[in-house]
PDB file of N, CA, C, O and CB in Angstrom:
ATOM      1  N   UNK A   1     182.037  71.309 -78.658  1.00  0.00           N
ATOM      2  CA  UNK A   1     183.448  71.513 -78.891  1.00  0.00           C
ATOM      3  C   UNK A   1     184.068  72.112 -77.635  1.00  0.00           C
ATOM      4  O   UNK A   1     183.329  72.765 -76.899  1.00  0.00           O
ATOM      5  CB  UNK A   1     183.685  72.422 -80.120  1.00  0.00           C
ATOM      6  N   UNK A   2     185.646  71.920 -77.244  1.00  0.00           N
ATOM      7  CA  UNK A   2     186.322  72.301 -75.584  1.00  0.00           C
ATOM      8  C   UNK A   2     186.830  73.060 -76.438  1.00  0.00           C
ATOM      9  O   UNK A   2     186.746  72.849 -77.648  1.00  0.00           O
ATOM     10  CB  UNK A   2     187.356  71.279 -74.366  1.00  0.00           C
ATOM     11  N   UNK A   3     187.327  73.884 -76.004  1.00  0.00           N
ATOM     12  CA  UNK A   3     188.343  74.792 -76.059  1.00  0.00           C
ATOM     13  C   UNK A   3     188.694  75.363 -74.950  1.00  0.00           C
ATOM     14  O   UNK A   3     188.000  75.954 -74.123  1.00  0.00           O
ATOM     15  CB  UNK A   3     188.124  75.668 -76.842  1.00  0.00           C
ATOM     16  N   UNK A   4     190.173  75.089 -74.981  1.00  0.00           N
ATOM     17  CA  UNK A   4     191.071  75.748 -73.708  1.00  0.00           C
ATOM     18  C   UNK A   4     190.882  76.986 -72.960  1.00  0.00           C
ATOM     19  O   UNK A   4     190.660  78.048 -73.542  1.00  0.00           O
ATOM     20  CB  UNK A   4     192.316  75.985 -74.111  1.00  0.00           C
ATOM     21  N   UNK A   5     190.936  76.919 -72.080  1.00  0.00           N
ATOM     22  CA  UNK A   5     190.845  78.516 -71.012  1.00  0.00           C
ATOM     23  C   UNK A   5     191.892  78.998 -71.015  1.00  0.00           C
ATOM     24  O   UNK A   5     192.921  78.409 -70.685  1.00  0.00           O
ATOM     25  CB  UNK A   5     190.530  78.513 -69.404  1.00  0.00           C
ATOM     26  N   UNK A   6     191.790  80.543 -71.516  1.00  0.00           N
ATOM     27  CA  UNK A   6     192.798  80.993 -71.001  1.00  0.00           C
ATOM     28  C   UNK A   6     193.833  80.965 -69.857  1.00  0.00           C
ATOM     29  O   UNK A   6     193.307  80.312 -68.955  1.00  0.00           O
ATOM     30  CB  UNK A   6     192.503  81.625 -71.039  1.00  0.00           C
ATOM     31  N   UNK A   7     195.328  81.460 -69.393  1.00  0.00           N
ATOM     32  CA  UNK A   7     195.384  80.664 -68.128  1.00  0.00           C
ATOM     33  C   UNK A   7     195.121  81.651 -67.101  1.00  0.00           C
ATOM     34  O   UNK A   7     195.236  81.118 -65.997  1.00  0.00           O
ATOM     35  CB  UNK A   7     196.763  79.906 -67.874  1.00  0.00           C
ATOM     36  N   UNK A   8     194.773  83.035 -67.011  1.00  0.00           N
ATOM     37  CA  UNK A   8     193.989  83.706 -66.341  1.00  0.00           C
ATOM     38  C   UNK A   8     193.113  83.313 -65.704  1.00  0.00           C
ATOM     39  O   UNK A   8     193.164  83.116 -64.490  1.00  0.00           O
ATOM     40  CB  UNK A   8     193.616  84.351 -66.826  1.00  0.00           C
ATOM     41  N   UNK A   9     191.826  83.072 -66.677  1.00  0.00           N
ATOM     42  CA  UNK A   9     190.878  82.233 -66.984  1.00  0.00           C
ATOM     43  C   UNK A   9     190.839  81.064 -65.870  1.00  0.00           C
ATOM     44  O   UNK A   9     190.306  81.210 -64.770  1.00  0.00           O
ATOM     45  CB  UNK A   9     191.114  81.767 -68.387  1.00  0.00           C
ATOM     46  N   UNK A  10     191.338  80.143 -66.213  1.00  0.00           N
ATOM     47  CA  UNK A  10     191.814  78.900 -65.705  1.00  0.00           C
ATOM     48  C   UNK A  10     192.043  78.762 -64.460  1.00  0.00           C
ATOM     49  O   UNK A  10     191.426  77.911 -63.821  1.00  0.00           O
ATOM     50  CB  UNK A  10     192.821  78.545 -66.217  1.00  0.00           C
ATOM     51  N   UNK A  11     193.046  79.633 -63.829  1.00  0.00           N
ATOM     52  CA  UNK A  11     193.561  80.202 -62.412  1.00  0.00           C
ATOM     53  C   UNK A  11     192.161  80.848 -61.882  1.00  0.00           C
ATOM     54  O   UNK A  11     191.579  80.677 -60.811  1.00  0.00           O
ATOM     55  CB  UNK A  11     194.969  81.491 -62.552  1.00  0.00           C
ATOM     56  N   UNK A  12     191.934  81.394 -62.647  1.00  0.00           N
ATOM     57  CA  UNK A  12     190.130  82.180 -61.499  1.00  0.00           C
ATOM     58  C   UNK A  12     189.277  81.112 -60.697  1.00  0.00           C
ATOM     59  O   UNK A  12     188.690  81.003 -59.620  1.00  0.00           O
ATOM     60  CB  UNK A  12     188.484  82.931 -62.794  1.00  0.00           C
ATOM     61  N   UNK A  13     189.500  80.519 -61.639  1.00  0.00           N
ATOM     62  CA  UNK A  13     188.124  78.975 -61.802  1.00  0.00           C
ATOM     63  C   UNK A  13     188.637  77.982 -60.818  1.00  0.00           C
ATOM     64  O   UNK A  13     187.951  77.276 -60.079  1.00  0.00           O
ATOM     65  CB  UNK A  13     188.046  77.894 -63.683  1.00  0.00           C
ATOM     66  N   UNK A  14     190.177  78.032 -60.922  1.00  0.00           N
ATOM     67  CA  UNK A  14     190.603  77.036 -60.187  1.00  0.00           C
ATOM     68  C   UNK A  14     190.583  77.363 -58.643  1.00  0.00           C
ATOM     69  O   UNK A  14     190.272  76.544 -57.779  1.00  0.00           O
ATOM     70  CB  UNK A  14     191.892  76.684 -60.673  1.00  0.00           C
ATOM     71  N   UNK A  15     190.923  78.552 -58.434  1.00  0.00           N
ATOM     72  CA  UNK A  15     190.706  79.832 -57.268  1.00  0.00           C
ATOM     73  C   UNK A  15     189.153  79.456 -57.141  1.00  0.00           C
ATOM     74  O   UNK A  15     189.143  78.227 -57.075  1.00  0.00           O
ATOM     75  CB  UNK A  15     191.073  81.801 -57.881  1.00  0.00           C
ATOM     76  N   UNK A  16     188.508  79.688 -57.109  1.00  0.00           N
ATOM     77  CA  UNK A  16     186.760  79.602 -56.855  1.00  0.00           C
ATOM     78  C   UNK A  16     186.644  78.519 -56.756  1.00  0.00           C
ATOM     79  O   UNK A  16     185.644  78.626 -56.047  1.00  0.00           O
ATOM     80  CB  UNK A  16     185.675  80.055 -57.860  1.00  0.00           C
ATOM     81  N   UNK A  17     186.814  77.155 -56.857  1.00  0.00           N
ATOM     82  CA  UNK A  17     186.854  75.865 -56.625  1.00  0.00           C
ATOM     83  C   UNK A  17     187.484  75.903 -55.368  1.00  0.00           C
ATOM     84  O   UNK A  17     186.800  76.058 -54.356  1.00  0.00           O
ATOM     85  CB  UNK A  17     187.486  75.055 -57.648  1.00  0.00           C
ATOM     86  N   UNK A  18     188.735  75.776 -55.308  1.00  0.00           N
ATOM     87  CA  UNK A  18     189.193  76.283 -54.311  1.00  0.00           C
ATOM     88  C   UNK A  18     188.738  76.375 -53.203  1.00  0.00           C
ATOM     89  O   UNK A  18     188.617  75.454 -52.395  1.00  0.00           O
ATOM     90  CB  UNK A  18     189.425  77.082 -54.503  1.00  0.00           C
ATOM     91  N   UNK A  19     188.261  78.186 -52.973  1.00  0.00           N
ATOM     92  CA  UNK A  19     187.279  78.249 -51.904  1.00  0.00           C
ATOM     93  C   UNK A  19     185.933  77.933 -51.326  1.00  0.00           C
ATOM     94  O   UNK A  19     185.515  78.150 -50.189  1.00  0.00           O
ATOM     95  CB  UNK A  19     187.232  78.964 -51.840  1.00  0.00           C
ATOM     96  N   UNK A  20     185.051  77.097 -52.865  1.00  0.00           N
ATOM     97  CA  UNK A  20     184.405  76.491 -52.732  1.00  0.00           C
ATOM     98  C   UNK A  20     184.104  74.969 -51.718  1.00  0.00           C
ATOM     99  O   UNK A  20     183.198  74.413 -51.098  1.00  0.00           O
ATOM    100  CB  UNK A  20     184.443  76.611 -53.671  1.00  0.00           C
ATOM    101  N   UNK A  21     185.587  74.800 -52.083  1.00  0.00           N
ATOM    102  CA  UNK A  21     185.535  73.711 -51.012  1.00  0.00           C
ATOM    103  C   UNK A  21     186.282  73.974 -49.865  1.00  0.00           C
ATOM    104  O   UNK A  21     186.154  73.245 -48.882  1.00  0.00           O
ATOM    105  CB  UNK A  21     185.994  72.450 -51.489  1.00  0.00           C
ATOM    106  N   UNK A  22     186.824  74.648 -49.865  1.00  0.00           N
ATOM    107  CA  UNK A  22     187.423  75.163 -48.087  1.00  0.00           C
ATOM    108  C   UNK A  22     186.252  75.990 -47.448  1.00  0.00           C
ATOM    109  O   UNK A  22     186.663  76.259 -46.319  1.00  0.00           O
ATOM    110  CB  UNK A  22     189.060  76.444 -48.063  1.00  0.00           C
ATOM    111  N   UNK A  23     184.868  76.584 -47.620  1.00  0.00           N
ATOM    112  CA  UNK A  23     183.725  76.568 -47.257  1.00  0.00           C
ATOM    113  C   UNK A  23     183.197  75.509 -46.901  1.00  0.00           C
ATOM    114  O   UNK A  23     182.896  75.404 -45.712  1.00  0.00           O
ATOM    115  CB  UNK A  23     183.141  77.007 -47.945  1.00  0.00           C
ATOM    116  N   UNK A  24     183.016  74.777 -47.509  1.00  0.00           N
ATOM    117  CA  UNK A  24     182.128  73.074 -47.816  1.00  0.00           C
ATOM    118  C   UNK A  24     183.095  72.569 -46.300  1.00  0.00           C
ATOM    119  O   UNK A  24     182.580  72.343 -45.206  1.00  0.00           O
ATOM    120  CB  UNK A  24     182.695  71.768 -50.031  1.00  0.00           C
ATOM    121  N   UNK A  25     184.170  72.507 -46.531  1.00  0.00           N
ATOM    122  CA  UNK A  25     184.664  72.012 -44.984  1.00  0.00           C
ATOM    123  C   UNK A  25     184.487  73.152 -43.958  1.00  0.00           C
ATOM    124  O   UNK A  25     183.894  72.588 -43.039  1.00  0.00           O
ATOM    125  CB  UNK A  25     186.363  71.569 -44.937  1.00  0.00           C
ATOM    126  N   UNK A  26     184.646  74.272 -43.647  1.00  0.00           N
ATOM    127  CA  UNK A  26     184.199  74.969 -42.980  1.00  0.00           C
ATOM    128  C   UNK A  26     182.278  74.688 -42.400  1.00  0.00           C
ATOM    129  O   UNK A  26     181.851  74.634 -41.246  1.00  0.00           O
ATOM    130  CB  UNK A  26     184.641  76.111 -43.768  1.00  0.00           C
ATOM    131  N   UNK A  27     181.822  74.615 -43.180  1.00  0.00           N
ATOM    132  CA  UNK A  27     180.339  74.310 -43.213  1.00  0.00           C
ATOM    133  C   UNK A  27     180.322  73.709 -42.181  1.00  0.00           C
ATOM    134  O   UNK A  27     180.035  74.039 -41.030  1.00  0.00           O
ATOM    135  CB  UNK A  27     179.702  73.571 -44.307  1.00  0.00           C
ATOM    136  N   UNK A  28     180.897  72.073 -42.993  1.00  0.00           N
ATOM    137  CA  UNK A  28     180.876  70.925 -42.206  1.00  0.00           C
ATOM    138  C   UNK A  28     181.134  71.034 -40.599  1.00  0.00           C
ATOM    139  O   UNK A  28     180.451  71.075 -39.576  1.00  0.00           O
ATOM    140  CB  UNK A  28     181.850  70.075 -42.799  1.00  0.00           C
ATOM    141  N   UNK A  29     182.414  71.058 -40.938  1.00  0.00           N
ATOM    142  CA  UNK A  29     183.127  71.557 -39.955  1.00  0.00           C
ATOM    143  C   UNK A  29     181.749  72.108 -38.385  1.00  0.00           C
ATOM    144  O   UNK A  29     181.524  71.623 -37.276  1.00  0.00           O
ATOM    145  CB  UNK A  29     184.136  72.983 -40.875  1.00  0.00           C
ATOM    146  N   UNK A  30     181.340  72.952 -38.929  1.00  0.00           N
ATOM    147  CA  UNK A  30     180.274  73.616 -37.931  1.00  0.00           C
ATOM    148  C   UNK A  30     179.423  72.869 -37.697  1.00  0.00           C
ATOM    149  O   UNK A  30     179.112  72.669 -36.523  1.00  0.00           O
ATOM    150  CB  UNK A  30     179.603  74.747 -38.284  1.00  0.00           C
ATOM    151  N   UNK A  31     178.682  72.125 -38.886  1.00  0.00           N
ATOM    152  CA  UNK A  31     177.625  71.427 -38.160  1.00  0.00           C
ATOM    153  C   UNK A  31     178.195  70.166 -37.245  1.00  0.00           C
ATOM    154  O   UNK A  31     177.430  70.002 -36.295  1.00  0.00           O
ATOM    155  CB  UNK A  31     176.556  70.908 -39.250  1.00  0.00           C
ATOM    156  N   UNK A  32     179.142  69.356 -37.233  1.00  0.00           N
ATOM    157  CA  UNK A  32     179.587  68.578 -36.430  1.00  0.00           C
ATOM    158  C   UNK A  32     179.486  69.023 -34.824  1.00  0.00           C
ATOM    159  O   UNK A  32     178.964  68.364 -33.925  1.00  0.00           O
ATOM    160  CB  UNK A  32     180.831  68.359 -36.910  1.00  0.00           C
ATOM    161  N   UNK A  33     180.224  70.513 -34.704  1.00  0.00           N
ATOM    162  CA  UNK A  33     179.961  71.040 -33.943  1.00  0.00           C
ATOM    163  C   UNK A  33     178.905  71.153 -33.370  1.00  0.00           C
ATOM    164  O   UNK A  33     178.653  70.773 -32.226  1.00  0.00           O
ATOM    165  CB  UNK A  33     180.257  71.657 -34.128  1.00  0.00           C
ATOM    166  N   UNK A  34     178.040  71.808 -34.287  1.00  0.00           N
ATOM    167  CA  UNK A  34     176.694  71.947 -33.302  1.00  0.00           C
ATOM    168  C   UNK A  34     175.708  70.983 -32.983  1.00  0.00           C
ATOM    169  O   UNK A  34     174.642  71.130 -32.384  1.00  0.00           O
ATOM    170  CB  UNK A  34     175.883  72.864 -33.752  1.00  0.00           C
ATOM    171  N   UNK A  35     176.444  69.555 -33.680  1.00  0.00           N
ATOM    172  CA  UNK A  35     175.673  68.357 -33.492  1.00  0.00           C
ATOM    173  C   UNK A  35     176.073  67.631 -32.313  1.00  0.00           C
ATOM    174  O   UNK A  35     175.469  66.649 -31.880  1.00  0.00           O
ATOM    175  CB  UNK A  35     175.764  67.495 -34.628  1.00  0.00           C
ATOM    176  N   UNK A  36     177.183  68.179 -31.765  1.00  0.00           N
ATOM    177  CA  UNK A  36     177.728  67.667 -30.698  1.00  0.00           C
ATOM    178  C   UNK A  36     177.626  68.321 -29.330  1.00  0.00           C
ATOM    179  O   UNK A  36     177.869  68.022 -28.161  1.00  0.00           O
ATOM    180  CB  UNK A  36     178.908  67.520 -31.009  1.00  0.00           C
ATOM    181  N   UNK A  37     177.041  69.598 -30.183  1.00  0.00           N
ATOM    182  CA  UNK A  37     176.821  70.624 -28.411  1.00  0.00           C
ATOM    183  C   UNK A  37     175.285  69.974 -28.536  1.00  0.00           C
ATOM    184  O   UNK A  37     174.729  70.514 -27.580  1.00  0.00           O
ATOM    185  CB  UNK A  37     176.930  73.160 -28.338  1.00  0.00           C
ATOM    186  N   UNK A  38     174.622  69.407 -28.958  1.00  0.00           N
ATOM    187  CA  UNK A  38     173.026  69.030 -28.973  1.00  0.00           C
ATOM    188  C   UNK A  38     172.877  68.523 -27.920  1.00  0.00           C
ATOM    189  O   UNK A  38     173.791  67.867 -27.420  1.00  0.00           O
ATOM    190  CB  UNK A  38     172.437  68.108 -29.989  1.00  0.00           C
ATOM    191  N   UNK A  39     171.525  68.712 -27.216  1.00  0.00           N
ATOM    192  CA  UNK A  39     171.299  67.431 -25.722  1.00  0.00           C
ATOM    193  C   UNK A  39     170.799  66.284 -26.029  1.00  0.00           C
ATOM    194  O   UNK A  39     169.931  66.238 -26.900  1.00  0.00           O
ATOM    195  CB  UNK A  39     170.212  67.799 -24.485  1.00  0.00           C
ATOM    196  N   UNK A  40     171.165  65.305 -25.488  1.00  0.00           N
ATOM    197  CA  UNK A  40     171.037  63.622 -25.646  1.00  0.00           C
ATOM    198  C   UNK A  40     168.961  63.724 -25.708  1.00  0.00           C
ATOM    199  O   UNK A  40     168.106  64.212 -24.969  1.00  0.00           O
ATOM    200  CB  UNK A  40     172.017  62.423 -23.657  1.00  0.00           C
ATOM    201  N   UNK A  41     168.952  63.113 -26.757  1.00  0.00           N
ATOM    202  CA  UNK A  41     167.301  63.131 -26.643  1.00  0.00           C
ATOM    203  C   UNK A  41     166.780  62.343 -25.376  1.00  0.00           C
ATOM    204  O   UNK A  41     167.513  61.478 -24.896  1.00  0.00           O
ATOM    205  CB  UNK A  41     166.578  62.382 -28.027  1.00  0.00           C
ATOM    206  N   UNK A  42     165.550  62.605 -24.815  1.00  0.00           N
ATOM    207  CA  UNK A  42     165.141  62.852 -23.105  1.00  0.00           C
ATOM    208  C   UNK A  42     163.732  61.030 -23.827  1.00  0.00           C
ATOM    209  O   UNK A  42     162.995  61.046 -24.813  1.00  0.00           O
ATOM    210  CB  UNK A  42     163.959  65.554 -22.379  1.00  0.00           C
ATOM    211  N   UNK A  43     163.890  60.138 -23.058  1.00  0.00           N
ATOM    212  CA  UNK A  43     163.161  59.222 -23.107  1.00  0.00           C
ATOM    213  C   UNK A  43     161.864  59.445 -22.970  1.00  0.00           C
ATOM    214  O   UNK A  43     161.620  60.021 -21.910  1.00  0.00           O
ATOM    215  CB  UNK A  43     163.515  58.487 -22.423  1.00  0.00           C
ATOM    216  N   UNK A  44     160.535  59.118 -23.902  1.00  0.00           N
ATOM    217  CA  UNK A  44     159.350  59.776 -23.306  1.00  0.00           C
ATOM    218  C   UNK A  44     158.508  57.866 -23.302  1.00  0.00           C
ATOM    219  O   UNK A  44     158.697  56.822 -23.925  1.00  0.00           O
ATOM    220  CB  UNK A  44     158.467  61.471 -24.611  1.00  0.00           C
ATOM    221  N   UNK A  45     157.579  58.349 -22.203  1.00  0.00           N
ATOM    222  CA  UNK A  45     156.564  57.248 -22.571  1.00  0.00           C
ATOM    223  C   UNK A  45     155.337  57.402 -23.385  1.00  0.00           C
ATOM    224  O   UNK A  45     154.602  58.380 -23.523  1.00  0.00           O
ATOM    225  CB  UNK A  45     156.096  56.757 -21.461  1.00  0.00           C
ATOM    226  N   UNK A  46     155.270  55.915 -24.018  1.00  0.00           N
ATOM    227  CA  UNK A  46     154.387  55.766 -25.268  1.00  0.00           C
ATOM    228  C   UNK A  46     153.244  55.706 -24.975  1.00  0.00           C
ATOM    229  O   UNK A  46     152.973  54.776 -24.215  1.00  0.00           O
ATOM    230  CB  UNK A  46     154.572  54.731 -26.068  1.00  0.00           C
ATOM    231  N   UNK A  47     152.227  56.499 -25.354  1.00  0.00           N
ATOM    232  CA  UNK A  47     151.088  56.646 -25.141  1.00  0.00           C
ATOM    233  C   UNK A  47     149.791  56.226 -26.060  1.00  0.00           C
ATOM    234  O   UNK A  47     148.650  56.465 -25.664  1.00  0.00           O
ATOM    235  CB  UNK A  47     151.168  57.727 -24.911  1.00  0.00           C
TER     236      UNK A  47
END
């Protein structure tokens, strides 16, 4: 059975979602970064 959230309630949840995903892009955000400061992998011979 649903029953409605309070709208307190509701607003918290929606708030924590929220910053849940403005982290999640922040995250991202960084690893792009540090995937781009990376050095070009160095050619080896096959042995």
């Amino acid at each position: 059975m649903i029953h409605p959230l309070r709208a307190e309630r509701g607003a918290a949840l929606l708030d924590a979602l929220r910053a849940v995903g403005e982290a999640d892009a922040a995250f991202i955000a960084a690893l792009e970064t540090e995937q781009a400061r990376q050095q070009p992998l160095q050619e080896r011979e096959a042995l």
